[in-house]
Residue frames as a rotation matrix with the C-alpha (Angstrom) as fourth column:
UNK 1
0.536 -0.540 0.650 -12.25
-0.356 0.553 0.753 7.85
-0.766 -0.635 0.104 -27.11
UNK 2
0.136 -0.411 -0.902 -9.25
-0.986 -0.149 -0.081 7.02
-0.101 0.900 -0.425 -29.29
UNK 3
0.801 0.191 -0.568 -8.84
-0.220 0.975 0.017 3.03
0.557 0.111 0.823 -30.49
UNK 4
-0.485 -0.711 -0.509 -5.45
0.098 0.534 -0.840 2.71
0.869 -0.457 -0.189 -28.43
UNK 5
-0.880 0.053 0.471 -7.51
-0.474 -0.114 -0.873 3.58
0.008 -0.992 0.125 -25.20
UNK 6
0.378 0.804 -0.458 -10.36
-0.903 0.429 0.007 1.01
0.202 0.411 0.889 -26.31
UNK 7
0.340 -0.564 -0.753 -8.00
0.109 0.818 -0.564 -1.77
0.934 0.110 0.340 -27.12
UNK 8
-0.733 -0.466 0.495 -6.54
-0.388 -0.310 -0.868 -0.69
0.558 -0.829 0.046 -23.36
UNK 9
-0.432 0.588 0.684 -9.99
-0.900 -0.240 -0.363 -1.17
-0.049 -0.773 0.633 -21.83
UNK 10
0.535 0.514 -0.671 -10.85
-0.759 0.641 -0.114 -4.04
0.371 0.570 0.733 -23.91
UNK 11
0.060 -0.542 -0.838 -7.97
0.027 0.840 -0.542 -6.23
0.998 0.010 0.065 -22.38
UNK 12
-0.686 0.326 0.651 -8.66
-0.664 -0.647 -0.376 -4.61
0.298 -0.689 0.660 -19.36
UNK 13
0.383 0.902 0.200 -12.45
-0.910 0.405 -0.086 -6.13
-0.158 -0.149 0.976 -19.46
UNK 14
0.637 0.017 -0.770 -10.67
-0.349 0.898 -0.269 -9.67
0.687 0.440 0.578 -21.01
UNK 15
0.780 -0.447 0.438 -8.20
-0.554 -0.168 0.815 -9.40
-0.291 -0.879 -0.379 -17.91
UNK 16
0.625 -0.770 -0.130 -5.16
0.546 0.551 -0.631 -9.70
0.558 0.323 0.764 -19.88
UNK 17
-0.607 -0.681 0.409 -3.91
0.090 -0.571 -0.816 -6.79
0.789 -0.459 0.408 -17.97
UNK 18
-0.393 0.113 -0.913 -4.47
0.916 0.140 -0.377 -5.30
0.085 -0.984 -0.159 -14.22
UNK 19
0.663 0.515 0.543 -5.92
0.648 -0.759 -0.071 -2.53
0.375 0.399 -0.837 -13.63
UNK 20
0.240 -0.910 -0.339 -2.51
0.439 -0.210 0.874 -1.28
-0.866 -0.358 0.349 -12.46
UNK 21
-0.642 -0.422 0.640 -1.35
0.588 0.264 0.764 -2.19
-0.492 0.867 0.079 -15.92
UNK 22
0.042 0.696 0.717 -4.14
0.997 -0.077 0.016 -0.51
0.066 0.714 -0.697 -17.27
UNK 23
0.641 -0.184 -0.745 -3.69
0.755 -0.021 0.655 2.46
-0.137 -0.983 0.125 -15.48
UNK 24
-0.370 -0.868 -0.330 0.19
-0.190 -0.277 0.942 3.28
-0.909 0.412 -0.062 -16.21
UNK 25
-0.391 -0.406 0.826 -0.68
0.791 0.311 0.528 2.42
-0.471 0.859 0.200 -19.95
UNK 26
0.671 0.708 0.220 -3.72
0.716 -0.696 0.057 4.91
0.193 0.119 -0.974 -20.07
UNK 27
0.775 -0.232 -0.587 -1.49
0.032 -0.914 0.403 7.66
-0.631 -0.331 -0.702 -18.59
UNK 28
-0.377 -0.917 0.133 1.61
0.035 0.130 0.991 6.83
-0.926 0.378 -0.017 -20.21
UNK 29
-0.384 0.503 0.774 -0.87
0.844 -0.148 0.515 7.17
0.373 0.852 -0.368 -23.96
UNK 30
0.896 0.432 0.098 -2.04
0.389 -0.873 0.293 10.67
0.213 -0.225 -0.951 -22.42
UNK 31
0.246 -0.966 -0.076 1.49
0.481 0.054 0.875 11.29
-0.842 -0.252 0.478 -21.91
UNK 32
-0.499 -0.836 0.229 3.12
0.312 0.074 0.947 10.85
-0.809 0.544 0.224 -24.66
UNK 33
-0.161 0.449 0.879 0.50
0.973 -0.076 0.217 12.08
0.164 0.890 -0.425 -27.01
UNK 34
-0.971 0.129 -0.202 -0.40
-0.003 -0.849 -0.528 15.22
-0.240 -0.512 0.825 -24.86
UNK 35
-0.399 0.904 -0.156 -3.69
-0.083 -0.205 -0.975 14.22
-0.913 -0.376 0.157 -24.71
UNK 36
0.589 0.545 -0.596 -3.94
-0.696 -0.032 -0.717 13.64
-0.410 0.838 0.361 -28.74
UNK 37
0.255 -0.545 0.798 -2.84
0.474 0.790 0.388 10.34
-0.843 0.279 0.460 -30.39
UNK 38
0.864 -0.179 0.471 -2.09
0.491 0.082 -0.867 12.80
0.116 0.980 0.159 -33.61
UNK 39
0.664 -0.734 -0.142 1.39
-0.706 -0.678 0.206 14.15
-0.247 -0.036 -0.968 -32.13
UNK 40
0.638 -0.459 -0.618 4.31
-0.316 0.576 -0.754 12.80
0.702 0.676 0.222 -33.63
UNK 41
0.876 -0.327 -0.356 6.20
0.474 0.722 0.503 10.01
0.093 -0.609 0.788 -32.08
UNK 42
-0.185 -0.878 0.442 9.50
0.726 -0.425 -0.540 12.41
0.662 0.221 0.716 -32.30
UNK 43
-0.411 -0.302 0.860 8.35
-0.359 -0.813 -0.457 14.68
0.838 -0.497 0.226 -29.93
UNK 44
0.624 0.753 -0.208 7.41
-0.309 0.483 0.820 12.73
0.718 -0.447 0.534 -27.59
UNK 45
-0.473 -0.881 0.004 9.36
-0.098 0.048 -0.994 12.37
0.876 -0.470 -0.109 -23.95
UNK 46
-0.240 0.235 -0.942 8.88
0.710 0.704 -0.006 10.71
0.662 -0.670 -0.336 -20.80
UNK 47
0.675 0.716 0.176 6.78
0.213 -0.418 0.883 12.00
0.706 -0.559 -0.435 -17.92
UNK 48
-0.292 -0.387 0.874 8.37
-0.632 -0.608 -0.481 13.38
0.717 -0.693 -0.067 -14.80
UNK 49
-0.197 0.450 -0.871 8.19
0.410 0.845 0.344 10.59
0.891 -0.290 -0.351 -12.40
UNK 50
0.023 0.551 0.834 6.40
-0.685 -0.598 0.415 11.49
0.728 -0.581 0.364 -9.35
UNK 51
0.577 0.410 0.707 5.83
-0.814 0.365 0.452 8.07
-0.073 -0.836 0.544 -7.39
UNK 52
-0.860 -0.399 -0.320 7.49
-0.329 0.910 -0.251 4.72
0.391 -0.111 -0.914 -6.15
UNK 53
0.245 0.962 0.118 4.81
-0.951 0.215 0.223 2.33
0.189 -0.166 0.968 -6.58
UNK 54
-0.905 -0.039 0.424 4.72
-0.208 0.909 -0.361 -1.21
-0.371 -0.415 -0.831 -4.68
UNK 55
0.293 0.955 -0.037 1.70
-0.924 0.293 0.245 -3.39
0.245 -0.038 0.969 -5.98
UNK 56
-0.939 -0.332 -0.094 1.51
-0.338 0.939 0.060 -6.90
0.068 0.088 -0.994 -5.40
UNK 57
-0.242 0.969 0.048 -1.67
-0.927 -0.216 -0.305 -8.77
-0.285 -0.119 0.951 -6.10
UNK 58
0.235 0.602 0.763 -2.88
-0.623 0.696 -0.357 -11.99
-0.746 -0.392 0.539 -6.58
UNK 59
-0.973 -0.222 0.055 -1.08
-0.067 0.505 0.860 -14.85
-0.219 0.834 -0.507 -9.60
UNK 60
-0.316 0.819 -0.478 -3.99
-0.904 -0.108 0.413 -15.42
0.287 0.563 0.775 -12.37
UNK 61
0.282 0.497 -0.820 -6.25
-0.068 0.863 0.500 -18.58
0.957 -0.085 0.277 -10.87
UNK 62
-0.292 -0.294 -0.910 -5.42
0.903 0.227 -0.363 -17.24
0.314 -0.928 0.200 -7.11
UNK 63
-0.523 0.175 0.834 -7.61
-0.061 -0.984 0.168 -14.01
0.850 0.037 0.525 -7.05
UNK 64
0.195 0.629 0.753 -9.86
-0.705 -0.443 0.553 -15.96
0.681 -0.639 0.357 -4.56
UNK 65
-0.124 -0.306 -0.944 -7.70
0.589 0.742 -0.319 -17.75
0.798 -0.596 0.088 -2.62
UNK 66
0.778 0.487 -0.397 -8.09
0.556 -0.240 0.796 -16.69
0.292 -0.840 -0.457 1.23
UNK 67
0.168 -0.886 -0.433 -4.50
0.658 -0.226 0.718 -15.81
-0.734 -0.406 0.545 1.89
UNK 68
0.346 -0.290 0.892 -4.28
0.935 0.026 -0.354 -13.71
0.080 0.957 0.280 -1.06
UNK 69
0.132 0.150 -0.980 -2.72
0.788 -0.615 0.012 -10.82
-0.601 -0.774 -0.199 -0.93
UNK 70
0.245 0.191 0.950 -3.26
0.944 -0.271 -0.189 -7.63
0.221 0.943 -0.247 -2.12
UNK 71
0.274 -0.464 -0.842 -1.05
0.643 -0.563 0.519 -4.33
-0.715 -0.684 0.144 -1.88
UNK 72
0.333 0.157 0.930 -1.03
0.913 -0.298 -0.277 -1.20
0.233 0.942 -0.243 -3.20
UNK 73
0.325 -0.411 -0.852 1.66
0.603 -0.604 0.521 1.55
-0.729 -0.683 0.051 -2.32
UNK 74
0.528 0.060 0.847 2.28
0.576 -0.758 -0.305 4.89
0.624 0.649 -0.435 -3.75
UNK 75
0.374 -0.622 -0.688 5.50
0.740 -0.247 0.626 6.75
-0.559 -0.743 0.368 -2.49
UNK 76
0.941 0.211 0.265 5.93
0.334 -0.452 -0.827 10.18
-0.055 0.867 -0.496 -3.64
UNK 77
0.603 -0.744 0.290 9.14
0.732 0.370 -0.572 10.95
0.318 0.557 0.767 -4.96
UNK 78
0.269 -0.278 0.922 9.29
-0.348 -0.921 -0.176 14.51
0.898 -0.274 -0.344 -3.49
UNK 79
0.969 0.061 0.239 8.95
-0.246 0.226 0.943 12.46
0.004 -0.972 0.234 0.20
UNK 80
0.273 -0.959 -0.080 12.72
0.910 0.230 0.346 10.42
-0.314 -0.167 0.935 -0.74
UNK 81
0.071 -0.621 0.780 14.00
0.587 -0.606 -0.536 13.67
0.806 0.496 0.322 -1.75
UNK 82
0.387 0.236 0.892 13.21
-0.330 -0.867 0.373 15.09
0.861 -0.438 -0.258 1.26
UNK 83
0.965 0.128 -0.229 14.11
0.068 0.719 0.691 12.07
0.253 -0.683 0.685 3.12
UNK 84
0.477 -0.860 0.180 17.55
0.867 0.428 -0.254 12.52
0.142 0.277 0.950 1.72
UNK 85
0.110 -0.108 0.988 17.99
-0.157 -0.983 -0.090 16.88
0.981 -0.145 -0.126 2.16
UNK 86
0.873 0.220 0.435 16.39
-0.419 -0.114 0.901 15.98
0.248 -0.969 -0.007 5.70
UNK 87
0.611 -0.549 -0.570 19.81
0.789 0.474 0.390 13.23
0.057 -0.689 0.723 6.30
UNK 88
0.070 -0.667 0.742 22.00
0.587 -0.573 -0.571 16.42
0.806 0.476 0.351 5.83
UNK 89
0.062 0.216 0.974 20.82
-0.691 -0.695 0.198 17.94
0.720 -0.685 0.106 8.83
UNK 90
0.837 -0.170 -0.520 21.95
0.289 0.944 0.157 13.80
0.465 -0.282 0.839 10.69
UNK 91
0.691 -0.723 -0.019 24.97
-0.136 -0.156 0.978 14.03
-0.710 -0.674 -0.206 13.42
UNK 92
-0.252 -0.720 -0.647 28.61
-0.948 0.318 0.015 13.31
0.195 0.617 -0.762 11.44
UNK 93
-0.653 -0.104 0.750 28.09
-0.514 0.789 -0.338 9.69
-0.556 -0.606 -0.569 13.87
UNK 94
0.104 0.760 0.642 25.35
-0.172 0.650 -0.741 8.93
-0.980 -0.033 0.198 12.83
UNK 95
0.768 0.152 -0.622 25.40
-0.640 0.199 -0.742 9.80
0.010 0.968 0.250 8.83
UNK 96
-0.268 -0.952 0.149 28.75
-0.916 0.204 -0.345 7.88
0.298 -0.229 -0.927 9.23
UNK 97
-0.356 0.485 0.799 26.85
-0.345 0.726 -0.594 4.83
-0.869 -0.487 -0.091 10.69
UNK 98
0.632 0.684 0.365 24.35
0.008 0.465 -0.885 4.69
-0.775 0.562 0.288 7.97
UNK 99
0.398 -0.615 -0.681 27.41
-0.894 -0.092 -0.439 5.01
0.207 0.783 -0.586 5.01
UNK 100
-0.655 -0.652 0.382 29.03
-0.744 0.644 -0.178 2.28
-0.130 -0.401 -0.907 6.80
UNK 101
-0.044 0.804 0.593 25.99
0.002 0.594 -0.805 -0.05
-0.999 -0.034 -0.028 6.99
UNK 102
0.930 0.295 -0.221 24.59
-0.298 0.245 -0.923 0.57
-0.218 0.924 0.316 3.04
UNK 103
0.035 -0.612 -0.790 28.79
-0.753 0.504 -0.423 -0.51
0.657 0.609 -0.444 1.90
UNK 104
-0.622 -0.218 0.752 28.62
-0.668 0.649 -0.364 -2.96
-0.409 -0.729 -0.549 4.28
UNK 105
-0.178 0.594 0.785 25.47
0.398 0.773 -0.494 -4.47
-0.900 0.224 -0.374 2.08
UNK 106
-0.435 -0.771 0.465 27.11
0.642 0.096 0.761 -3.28
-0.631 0.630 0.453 -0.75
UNK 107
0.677 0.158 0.719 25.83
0.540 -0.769 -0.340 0.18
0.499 0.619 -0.606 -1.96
UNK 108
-0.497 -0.849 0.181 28.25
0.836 -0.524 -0.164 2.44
0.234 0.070 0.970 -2.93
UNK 109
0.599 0.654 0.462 25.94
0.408 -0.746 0.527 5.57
0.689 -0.127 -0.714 -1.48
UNK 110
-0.669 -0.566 -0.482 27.93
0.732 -0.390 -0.559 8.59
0.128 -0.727 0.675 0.98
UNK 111
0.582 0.795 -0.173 25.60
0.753 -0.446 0.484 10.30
0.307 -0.411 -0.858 2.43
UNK 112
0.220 -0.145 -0.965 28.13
0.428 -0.875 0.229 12.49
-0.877 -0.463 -0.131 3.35
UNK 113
-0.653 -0.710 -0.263 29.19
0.336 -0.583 0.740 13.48
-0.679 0.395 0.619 0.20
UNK 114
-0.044 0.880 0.472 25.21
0.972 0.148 -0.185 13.57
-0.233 0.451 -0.862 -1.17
UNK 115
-0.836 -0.066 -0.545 24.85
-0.034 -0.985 0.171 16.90
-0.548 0.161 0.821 -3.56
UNK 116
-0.035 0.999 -0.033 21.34
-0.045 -0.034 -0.998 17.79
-0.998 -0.033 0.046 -4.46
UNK 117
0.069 -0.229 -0.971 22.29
-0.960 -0.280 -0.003 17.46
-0.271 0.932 -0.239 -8.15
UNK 118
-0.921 -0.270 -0.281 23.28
-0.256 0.963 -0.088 13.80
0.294 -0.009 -0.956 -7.61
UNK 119
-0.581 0.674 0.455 19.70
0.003 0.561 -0.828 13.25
-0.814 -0.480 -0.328 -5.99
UNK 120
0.090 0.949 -0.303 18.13
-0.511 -0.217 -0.832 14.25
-0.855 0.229 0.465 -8.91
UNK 121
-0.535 -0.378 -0.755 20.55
-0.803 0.507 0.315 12.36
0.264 0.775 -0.575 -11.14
UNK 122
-0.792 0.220 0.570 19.34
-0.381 0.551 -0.743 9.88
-0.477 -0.805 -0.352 -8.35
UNK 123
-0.096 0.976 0.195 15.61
-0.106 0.185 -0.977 10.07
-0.990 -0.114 0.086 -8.70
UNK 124
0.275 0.114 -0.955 16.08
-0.951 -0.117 -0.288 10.32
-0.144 0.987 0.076 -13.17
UNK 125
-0.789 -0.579 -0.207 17.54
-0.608 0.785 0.119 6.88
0.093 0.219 -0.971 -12.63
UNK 126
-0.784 0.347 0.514 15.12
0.087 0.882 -0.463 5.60
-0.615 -0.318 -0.722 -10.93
UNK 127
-0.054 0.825 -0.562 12.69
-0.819 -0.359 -0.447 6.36
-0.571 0.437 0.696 -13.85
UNK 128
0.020 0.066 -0.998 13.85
-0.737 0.675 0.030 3.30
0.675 0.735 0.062 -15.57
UNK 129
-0.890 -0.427 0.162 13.00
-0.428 0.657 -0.620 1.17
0.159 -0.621 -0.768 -12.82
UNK 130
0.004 0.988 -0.155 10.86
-0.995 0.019 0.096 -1.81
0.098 0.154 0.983 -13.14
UNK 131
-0.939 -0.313 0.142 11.04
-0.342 0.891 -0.298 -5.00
-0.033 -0.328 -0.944 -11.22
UNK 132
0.399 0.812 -0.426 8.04
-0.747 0.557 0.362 -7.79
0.531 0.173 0.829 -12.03
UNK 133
-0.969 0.010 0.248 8.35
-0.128 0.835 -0.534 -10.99
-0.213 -0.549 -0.808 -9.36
UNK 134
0.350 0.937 0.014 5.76
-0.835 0.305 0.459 -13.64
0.425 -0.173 0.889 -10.19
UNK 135
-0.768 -0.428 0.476 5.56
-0.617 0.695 -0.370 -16.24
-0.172 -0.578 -0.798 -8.12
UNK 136
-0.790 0.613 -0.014 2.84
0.605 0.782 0.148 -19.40
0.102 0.109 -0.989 -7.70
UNK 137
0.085 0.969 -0.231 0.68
0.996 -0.089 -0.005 -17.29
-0.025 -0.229 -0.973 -6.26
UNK 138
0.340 -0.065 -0.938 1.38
-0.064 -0.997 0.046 -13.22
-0.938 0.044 -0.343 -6.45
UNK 139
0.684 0.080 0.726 2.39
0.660 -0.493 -0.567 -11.03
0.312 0.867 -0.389 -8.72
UNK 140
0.467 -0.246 -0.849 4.97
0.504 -0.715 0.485 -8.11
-0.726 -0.655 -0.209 -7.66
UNK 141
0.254 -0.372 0.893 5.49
0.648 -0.620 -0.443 -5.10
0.718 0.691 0.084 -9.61
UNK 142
0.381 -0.333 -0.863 7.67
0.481 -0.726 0.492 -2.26
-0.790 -0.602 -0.117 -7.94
UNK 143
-0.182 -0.567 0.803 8.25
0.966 -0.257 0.038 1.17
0.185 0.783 0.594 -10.72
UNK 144
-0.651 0.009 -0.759 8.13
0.380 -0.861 -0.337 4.65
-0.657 -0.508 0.557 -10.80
UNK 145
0.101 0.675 0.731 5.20
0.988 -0.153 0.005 6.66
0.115 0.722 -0.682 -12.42
């Protein structure tokens, strides 16, 4: 076991981090090393994101409150790509409907004019996505692994 995946487990066990957090850090250090912490930091490039993850989980000193809640979604990435191939095959009316509606609440997004190149520009975007909401009592993380 190498000392960056110690020091991982070790805050882990001291619950500076989640096991969420732990997790994405472990993979993301098996990543980027390919499995060996002696590859150089120059060849080193981001994973292929696979999932939209949703966690939300309890604010530190509210793990055992009754109402806590605790949520843990995993949305693979191939599913919106398919979601989005599948609207192509959508009446004109309808795709028309839903274009109207998303600029109406103010995404620029045409489904009609969606080219499978643009989904994957799409889905490369959403690799740098990473939204953290604490609140009094939760916690909400929403990224892509």
């Amino acid at each position: 076991m190498s000392e960056s995946q110690k020091k991982i487990l070790e805050m882990l066990g001291n619950k500076k981090i989640s096991v969420d957090e732990a997790y994405r850090l472990l993979n993301a250090l098996k990543d980027d090393t390919g499995g060996s912490e002696s590859a150089p930091e120059a060849t080193t490039r981001r994973p292929k994101a696979r999932y939209l993850r949703v966690c939300v989980a309890p604010a530190q000193g509210h793990e055992h409150d009754a109402d806590a809640e605790l949520v843990n979604v995993r949305v693979p990435l191939s599913l919106i790509r398919s979601g989005i191939k599948f609207s192509s095959l959508l009446p004109p009316e309808a795709r028309d409907k839903v274009s109207d509606t998303l600029h109406d609440k103010g995404i620029d997004l045409d489904m009609r004019n969606l080219k499978p190149e643009e989904l994957e520009e799409i889905v490369e975007a959403l690799a740098d996505l990473q939204i953290d909401v604490v609140s009094d009592k939760e916690v909400v993380k929403v990224f892509i692994e």
